[in-house]
N, C-alpha and C positions, 0 to 999 in steps of 0.2 A: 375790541370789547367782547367777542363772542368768536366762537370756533365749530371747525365742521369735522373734523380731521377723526380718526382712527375713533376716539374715546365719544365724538360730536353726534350722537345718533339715538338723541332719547326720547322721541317719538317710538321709534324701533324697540327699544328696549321697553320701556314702558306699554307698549302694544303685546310686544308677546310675552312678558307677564298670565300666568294662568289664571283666567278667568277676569280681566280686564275688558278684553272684548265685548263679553256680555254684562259686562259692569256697564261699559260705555251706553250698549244699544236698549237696556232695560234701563237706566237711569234718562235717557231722552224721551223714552215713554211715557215713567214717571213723570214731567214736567212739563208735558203737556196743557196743565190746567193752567200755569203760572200764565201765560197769555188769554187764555180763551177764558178763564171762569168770569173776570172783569168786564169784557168783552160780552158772555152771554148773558151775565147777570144782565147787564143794559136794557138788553134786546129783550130779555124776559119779560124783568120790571116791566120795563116801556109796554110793553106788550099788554101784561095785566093791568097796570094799570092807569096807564095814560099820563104817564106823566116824566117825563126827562129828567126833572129834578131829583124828586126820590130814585129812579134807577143811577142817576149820576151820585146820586147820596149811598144807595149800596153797593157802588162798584168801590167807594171812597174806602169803606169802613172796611169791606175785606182789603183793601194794601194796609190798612189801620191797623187790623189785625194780625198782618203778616207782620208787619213790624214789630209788633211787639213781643209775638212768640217766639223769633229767631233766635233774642239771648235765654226764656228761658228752655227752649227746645234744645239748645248747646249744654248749658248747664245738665240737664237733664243725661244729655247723653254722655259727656264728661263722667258722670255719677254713674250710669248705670248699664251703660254702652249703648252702642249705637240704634241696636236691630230694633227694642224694643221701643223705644223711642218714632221708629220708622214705621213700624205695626202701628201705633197708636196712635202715631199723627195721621195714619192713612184712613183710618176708619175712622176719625174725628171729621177728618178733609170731604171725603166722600157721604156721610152720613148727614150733613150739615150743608150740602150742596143738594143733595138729591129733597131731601126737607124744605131747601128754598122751594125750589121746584114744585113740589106740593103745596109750597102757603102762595104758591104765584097762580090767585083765583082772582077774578073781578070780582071786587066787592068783598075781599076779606080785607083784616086789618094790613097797615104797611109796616107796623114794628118787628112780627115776629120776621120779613125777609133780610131786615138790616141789621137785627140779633144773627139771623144764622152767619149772614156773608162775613160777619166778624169772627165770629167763631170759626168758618169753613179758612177764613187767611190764618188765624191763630193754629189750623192743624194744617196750613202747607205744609209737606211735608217736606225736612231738610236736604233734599238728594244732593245738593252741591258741596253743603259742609260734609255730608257723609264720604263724595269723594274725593274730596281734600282729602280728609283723614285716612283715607284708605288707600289711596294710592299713594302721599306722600312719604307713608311710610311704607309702603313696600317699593320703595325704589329711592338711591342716593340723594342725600343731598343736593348734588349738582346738578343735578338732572330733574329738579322739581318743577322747574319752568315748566317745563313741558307736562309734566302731569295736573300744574296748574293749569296751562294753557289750553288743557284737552279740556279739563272741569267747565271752564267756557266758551270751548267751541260746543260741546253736547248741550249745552243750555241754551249757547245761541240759534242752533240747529231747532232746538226743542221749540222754540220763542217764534220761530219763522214757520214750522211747519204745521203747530198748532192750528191758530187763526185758517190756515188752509185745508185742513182738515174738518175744523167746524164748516168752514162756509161749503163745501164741499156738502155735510151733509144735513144742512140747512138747505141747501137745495134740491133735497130726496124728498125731507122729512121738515117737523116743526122747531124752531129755536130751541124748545125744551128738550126733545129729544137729544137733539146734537149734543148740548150742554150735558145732559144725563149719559150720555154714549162715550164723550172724552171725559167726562169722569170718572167713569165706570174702569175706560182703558186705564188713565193713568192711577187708578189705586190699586188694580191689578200689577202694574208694571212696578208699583214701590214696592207691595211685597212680594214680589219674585229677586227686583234688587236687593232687599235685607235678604232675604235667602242666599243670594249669591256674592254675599259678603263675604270677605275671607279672614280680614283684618277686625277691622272693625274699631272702639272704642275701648281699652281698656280697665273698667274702672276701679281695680283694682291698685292700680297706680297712678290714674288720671285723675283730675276731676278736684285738685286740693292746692291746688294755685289762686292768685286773682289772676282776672284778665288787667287788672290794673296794678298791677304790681310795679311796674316798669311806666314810669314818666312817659315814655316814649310812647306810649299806646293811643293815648289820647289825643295828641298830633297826630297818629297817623288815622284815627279815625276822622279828626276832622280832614283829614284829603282824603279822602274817601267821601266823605259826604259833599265836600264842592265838585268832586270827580260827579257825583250822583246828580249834583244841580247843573253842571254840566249836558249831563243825559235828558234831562227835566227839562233843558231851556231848549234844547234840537228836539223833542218830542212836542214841545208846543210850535216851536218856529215852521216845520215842517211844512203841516197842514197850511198855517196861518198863508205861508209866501205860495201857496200852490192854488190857496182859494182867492187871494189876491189878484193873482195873473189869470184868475177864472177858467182856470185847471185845476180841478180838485183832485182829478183821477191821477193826476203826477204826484202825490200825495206817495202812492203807492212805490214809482219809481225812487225818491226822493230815499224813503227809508230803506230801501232795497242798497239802495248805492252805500250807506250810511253801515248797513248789516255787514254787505260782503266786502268793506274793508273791516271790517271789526273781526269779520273771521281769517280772508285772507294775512291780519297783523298779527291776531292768536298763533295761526300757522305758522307762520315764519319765527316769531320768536320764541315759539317753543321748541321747534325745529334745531336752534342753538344752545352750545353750552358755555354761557355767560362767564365771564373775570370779574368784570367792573363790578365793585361793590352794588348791593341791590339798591340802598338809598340813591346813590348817584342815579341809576336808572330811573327810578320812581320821576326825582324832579324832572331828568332829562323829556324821560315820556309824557310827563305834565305838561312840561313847556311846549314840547313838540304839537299837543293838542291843541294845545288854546294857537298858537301859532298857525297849525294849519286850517281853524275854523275864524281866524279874526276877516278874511280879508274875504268871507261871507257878504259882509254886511256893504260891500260894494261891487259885488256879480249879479249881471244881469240876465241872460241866459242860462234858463233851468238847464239845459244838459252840463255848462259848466260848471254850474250849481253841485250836479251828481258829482263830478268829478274831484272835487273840493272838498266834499263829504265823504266819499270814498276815502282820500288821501287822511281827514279827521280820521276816520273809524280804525285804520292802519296803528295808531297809538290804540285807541279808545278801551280796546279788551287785556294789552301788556299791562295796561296801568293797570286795570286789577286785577291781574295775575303777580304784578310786581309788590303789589300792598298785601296781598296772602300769603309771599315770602317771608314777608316782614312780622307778620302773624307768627309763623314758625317763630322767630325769634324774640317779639315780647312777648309772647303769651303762651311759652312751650308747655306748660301746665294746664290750661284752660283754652285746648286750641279751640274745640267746639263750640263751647260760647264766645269767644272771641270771633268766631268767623262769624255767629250767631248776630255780635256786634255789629261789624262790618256789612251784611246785610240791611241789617236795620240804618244804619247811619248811609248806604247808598240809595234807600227807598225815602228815607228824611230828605236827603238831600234831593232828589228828585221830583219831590212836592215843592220844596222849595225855588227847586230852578223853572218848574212849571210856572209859578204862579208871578216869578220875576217877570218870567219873557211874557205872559198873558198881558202882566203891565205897560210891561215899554212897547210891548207889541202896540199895545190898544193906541200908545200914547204919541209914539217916532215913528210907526210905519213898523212892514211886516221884516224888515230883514234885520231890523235891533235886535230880535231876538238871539239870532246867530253870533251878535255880539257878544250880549250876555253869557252865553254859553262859553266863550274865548275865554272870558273875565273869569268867569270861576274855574275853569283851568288854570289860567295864568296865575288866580292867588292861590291855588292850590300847591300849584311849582313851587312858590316862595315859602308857602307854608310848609312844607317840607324839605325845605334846608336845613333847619332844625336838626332833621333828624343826620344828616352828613356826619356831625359832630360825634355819634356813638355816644358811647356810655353807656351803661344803665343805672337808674338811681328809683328810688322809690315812688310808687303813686302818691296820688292825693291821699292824705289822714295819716301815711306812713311816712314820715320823714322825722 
């Protein structure tokens, strides 16, 4: 399926690309906040003002908000390219965080915190759709894996070393600082990345497609969104089986193991230059997933537990580097809001696979969850058989 040979070296290739490097290290700056801002909202709220509920209600409404600027943060940039889009989502993002910040007093109102953290998700700013677009077009077709594949190792990077950075300096300083201080980094870091764009958004010639043009779109967004319930149901299950065993501090090791296969599986299969049609791979990786997280739901030993997980995570990040190849090709017109799409339909799905496993969690004990999680892999697989078949034919209202 894949080769390493003379032509097999697009890591390489795509690394020494001029000015990828610092595309790479400034876009993981950028992204910072994508872990911590939910994270410090929590602590904030909770803080001001005494209550778990509204801070769990503002952490809510900023993913609420990420969601739904995704597709038109793509459109947008489609239309009128990328950089300015990247400007304006960054001082939307930052400006509307630090503002939380200030309405987090004892004894002010709680709506203006749960207006901004909506707002501050509505200007995340797109650094992953931007380096999609930007590296996949500066480098071959064949060799996109791999610049999909970096796209989510620098976020997964981004997503792990955040939270370590907050707590870090949460322990100098107070929640709000910390919160204020990686924000402040990552919207510095977005614009230095739109400055260090090279490619960018053309929209001159972009931007006048649908993303739904192609029948096919909309299957692959729904696997994408059970891929997302997938991540939803191991992000609940995690905690749940580690406070169970009355070890909550393995909570920590649990996602650790779950991470560095997700990056170790990034690595390796970008690493190669794939034959197999990408469809075929998408189900094969589906399958693989749910496969190696079913038989969760009967391991008793956390360290096995790691090792299970790890093996999961090995799929967990091709599959969506394998559904943004697929992007390239239903949506070659409207890639930005199509990846805009795909975003939003993995954060949907992620709500959704949270609040399954919370269910059967509460209902069958703590390791149903890890089941769940298999199940929507598994119907994920099927649900993209579909796509094997090729073709392309019209979206909905066009036919």
């Amino acid at each position: 399926m894949g080769q390493n040979g003379p032509e097999g070296v697009p890591y390489r290739r795509l690394i020494g690309l001029p000015g990828v490097g610092a595309q790479a290290v400034l876009g993981f700056l950028a992204q910072l906040t994508q872990q911590v801002a939910p994270v410090g909202m929590v602590l904030v709220v909770q803080g001001a003002s005494g209550s778990l509920a509204l801070a769990g209600t503002t952490a809510a409404t900023f993913s609420v908000g990420a969601g739904m600027g995704r597709p038109v943060q793509g459109r947008l940039m489609d239309r009128h390219g990328t950089r300015p889009v990247l400007a304006a989502t960054a001082l939307l993002h930052v400006a509307a965080l630090l503002a939380l910040l200030g309405c987090a007093r004892q004894g002010w109102p709680w709506w203006p915190m749960v207006v901004l953290a909506w707002v501050a998700g509505i200007g995340l700013p797109p650094i992953s759709v931007s380096m999609r677009i930007e590296w996949g077009r500066r480098i071959a077709a064949e060799n996109r894996t791999a610049a999909y594949s970096l796209v989510y190792l620098v976020q997964e990077f981004a997503m792990m070393a955040g939270p370590l950075v907050f707590g870090l300096l949460i322990a100098v300083a107070s929640s709000s600082l910390a919160l204020g201080a990686v924000t402040a980094a990552a919207g510095l870091g977005t614009l230095a990345f739109a400055r260090a764009l090279r490619v960018g958004s053309n929209p001159s010639s972009r931007g006048r497609g649908r993303v739904f043009a192609d029948r096919r779109m909309p299957v692959l967004l729904a696997v994408v969104l059970l891929h997302g319930g997938t991540f939803g149901a191991l992000q609940v299950g995690m905690p749940a089986l580690a406070a169970a065993r009355d070890l909550p501090a393995a909570t920590g090791l649990l996602v650790a193991a779950l991470s560095l296969g997700g990056i170790a599986g990034a690595m390796a299969y970008g690493a190669r230059s794939w034959r197999s049609p990408v469809p075929v791979r998408l189900v094969w990786l589906m399958l693989a997933l749910g496969l190696a997280l079913a038989p969760l739901v009967l391991i008793g030993p956390l360290p096995l537990f790691g090792v299970v997980l790890f093996a999961g995570g090995l799929a967990l990040n091709p599959a969506l580097t394998t559904s943004s190849l697929l992007v390239d090709e239903y949506a070659p017109a409207a890639q930005a809001e199509a990846f805009g799409w795909v975003s939003t339909a993995l954060g949907m799905g992620g709500a959704a696979g949270s609040a399954v496993a919370g269910l059967v969690g509460e209902s069958f004990g703590p390791t149903v969850p890890f089941l769940a999680a298999a199940v929507f892999a598994l119907v994920g697989a099927a649900l993209a058989t579909p796509l094997l078949r090729g073709g392309r034919g019209p979206g909905p209202g066009l036919r």
